[in-house]
C-alpha positions as CSV (number, residue, x, y, z in Angstrom):
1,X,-10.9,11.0,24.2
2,X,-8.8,7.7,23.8
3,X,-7.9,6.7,20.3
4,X,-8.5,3.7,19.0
5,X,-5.5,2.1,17.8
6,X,-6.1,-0.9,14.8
7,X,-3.2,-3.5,15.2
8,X,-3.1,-5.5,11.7
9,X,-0.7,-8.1,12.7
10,X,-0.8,-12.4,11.7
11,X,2.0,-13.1,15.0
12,X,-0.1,-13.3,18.3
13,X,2.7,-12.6,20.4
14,X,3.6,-9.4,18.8
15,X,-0.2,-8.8,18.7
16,X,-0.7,-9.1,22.4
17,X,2.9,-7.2,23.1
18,X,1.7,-4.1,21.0
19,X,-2.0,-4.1,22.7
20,X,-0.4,-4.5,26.1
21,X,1.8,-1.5,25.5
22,X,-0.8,0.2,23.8
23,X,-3.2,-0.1,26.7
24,X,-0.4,1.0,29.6
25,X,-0.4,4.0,27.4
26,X,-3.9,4.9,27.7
27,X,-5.1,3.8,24.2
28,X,-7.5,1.5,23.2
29,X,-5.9,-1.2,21.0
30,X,-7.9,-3.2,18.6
31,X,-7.0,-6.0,17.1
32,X,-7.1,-7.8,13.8
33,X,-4.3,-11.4,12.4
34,X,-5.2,-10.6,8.9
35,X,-6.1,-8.4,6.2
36,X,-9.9,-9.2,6.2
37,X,-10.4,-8.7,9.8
38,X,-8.6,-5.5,9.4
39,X,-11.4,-4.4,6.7
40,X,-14.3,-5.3,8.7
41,X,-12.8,-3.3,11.9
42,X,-12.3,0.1,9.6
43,X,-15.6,-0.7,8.4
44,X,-17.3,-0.6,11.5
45,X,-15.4,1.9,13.2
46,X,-12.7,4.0,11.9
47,X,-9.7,3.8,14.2
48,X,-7.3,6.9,15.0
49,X,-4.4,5.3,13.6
50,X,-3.2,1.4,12.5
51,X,-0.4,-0.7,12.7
52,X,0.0,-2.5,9.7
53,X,2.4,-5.5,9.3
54,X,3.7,-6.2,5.5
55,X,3.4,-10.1,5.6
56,X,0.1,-10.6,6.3
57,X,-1.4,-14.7,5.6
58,X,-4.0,-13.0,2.7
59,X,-2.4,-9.7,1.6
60,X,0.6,-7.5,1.6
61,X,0.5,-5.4,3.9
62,X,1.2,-2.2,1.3
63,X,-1.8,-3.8,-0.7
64,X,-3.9,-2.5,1.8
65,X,-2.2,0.9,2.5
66,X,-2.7,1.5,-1.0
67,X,-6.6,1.0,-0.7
68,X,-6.5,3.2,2.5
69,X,-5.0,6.2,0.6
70,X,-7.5,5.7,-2.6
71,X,-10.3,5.5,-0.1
72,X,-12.4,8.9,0.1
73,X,-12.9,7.7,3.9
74,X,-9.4,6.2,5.3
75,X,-7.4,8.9,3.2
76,X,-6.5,10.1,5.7
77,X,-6.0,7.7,8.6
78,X,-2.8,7.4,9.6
79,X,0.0,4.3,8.9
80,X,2.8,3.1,10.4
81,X,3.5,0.0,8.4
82,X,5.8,-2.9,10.6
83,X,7.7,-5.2,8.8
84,X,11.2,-7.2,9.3
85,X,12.2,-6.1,6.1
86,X,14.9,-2.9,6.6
87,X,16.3,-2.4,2.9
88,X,16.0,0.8,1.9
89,X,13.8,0.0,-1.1
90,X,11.3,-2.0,1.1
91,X,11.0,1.4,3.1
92,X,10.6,3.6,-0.2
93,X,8.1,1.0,-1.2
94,X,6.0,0.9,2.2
95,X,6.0,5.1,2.3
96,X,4.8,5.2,-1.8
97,X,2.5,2.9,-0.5
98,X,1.3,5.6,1.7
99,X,3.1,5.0,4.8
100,X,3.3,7.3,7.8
101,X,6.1,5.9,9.2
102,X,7.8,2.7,8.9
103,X,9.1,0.7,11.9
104,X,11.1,-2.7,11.3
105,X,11.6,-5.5,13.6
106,X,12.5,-6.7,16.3
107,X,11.7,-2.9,17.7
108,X,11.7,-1.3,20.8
109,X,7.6,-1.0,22.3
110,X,8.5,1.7,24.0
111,X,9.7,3.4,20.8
112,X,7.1,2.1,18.8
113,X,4.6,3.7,21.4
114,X,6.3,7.0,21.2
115,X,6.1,7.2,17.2
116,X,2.1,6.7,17.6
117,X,2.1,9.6,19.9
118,X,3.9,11.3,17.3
119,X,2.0,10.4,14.3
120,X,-1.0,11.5,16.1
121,X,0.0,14.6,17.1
122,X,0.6,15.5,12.8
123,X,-2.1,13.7,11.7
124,X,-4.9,13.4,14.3
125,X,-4.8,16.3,16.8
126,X,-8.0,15.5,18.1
127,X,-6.7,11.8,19.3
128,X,-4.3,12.9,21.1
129,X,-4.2,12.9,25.0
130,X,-2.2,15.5,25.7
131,X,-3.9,18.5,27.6
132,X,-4.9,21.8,25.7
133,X,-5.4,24.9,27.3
134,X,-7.1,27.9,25.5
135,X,-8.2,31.3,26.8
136,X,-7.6,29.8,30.4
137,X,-9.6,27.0,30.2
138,X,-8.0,23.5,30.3
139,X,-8.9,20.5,29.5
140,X,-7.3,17.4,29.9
141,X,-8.4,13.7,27.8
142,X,-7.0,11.7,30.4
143,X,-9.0,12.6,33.4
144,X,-11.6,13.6,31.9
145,X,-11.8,17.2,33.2
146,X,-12.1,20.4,32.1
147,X,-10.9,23.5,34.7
148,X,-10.9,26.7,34.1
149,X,-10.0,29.9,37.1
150,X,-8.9,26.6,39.3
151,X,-12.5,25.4,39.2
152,X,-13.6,21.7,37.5
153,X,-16.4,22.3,34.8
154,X,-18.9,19.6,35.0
155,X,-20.1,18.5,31.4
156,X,-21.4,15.4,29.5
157,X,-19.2,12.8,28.2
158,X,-20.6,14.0,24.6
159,X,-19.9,17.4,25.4
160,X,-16.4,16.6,26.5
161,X,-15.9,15.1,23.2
162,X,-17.2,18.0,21.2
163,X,-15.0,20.7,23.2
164,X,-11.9,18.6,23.1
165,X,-12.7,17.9,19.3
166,X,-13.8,22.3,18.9
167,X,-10.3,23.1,21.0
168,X,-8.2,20.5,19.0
169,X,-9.4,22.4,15.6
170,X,-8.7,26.1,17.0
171,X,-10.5,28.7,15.0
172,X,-11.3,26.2,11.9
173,X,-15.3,26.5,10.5
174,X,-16.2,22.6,11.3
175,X,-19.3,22.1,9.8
176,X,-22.1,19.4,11.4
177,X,-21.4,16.6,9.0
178,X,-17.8,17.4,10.1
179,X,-18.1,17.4,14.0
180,X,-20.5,13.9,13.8
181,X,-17.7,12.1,12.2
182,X,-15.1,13.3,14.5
183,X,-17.2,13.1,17.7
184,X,-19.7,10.4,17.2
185,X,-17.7,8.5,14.6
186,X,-18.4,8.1,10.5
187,X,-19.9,4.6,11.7
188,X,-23.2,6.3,13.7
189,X,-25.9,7.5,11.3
190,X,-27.7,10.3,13.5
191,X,-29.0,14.0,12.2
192,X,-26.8,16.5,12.1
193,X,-29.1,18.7,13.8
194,X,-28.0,16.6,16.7
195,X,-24.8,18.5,16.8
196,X,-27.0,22.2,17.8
197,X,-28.6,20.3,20.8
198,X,-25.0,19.1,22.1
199,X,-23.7,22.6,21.3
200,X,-26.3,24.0,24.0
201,X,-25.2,21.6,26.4
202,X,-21.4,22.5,25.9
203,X,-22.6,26.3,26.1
204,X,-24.4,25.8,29.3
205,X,-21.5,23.8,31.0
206,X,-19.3,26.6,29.8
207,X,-21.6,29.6,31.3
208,X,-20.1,29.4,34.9
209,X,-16.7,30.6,33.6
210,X,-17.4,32.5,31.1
211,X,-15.7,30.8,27.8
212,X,-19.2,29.7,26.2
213,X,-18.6,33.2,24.4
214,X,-15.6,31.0,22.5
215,X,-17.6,28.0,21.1
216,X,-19.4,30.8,17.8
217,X,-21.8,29.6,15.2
218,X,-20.9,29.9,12.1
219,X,-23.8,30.4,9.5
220,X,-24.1,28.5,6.9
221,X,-20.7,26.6,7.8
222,X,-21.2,25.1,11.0
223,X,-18.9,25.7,14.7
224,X,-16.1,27.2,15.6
225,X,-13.8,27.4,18.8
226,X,-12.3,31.0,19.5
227,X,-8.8,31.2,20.6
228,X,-9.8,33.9,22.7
């Protein structure tokens, strides 16, 4: 599953540079010059993570990591605020702000890509394209596989999601309203009951090897993926 990436950032140069890096890296950069751009983006879609420049042309750019954290929905969503300014009460002021991290320029892409990695490893396990193996079965974001006993499991996109999503939360109770958000995004409107039918699906492409016994219902709380 490739995370979205929300670049909030008024230079076009260092706009394209970050979603050119970005991209190489197998994310999916989008991108916004200004604050109000950057609101209708997270209101469409909510990205895995955002870059947020501090001098933005129509607000700070720790005015709007303050509304993040005081927003029910983008509480959560992690920050890495990008700014020129180094002093060390700039930096205290962009992480009370509700910073993640705090990157200053001129910076190193490279680096910059590597603290997004890290960020989303803390914050947003299920982002993250790294491969997870449980109970023998492996399943890797970037190819799009899943193998378990040597032997490629054939599956949905939508069921990829869901078990990369389930294996990313390992023995947590994820209720339906829970696994629509973090599959099918807080932006789609569907019924939750939508989640049983794609639970099937996962079940059946798991059957051949055995490890649909992990994926357990929960009742009265939702899905959960055992670690063995």
């Amino acid at each position: 599953m490739t995370a979205k990436i929300l670049i909030v950032e008024d230079e076009p140069a260092i706009r394209e540079l970050l979603a050119l890096n970005l991209r190489h890296a197998g994310f999916e950069p989008v991108l916004a010059p200004d604050a109000a751009a950057a609101r209708r983006e997270i209101d469409a879609a909510l990205p895995d993570l955002v870059i947020l420049d501090w001098m933005l042309p129509d607000q700070p750019g720790v005015e709007i990591s303050r509304r993040l954290r005081a927003d029910v929905r983008t509480r959560h969503l992690p920050v890495i605020m990008l700014t020129a300014r180094s002093a060390e009460s700039d930096k205290l002021g962009g992480f009370e702000a509700g910073a993640d991290d705090y990157v200053t320029k001129p910076f190193s892409p490279r680096e910059l890509v590597a603290r997004v990695r890290a960020l989303l490893r803390r914050r947003a396990p299920e982002a993250s394209d790294e491969p997870i193996e449980v109970a023998g079965l492996r399943l890797e974001p970037q190819t799009f596989r899943v193998i378990a006993g040597g032997q490629a499991l054939r599956m949905g996109p939508t069921e990829f999601r869901l078990l990369h999503y389930l294996m990313r939360n390992l023995d947590r109770v994820l209720s339906r309203s829970k696994l629509l958000d973090g599959v099918w995004g807080d932006h789609v409107f569907i019924e939750e009951r939508t989640v049983d039918v794609h639970i099937r699906r996962l079940r059946l492409a798991l059957q051949p090897s055995g490890h649909d016994r992990l994926v357990e219902t929960v009742r009265g709380g939702g899905y959960r993926f055992l670690p063995q």
